[in-house]
C-alpha positions in Angstrom: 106.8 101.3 131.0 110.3 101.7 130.2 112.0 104.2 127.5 113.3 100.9 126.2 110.2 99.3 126.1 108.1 102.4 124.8 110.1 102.0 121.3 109.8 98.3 121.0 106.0 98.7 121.1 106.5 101.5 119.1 108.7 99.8 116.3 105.5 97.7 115.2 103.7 100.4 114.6 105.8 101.8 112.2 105.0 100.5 108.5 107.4 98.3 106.7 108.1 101.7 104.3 109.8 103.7 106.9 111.0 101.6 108.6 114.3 101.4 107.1 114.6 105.2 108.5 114.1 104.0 111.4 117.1 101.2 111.5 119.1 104.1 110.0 118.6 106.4 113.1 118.9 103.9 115.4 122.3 102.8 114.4 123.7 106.3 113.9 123.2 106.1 118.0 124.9 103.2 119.0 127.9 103.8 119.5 130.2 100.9 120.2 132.5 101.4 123.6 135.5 103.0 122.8 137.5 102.7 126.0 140.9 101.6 125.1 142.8 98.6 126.6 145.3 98.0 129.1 147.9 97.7 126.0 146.8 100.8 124.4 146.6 103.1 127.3 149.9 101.9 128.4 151.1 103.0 124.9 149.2 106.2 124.7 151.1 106.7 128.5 154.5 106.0 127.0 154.1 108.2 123.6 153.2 110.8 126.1 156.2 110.9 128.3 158.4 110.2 125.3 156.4 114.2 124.0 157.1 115.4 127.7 161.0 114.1 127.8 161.7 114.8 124.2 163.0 111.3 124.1 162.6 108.1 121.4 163.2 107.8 118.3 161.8 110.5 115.2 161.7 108.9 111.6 161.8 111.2 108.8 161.0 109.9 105.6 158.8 107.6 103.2 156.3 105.0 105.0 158.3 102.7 102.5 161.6 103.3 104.2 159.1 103.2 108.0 158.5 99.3 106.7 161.7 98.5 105.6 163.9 99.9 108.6 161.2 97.6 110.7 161.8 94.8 108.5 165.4 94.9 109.3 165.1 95.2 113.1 162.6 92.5 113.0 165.2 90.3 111.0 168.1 91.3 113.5 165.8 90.4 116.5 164.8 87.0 115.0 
């Protein structure tokens, strides 16, 4: 018998008053893949040589004056 299938059988011998424990514990140990796309790595890879070359473009400021200077390039663009 599997591990898998040991704590199936196992789950119905557990009475209905702990068995809310049990739910609990079992989904603090799924953990939901966090392998990052194609889009994000290739992000992640262009922050990173932007660090490396000292290169891009560094905001100082409010995230209020973030949004509004990306407002306006989005307006130019459109």
């Amino acid at each position: 018998m599997s591990s898998r299938e040991l704590a199936k059988s196992l789950i119905d011998h557990v009475p209905e008053s702990k068995l809310l424990y049990v739910v609990a514990y079992l989904q603090g140990v799924v953990v939901p893949d966090e392998t990052p796309n194609a889009e994000t790595v290739a992000a992640m890879q262009e922050v990173n040589e932007m660090i490396r070359t000292g290169t891009g473009q560094h905001f100082r400021g409010s995230a209020a004056e973030l949004f509004a200077m990306l407002d306006a390039e989005d307006e130019k663009d459109a």
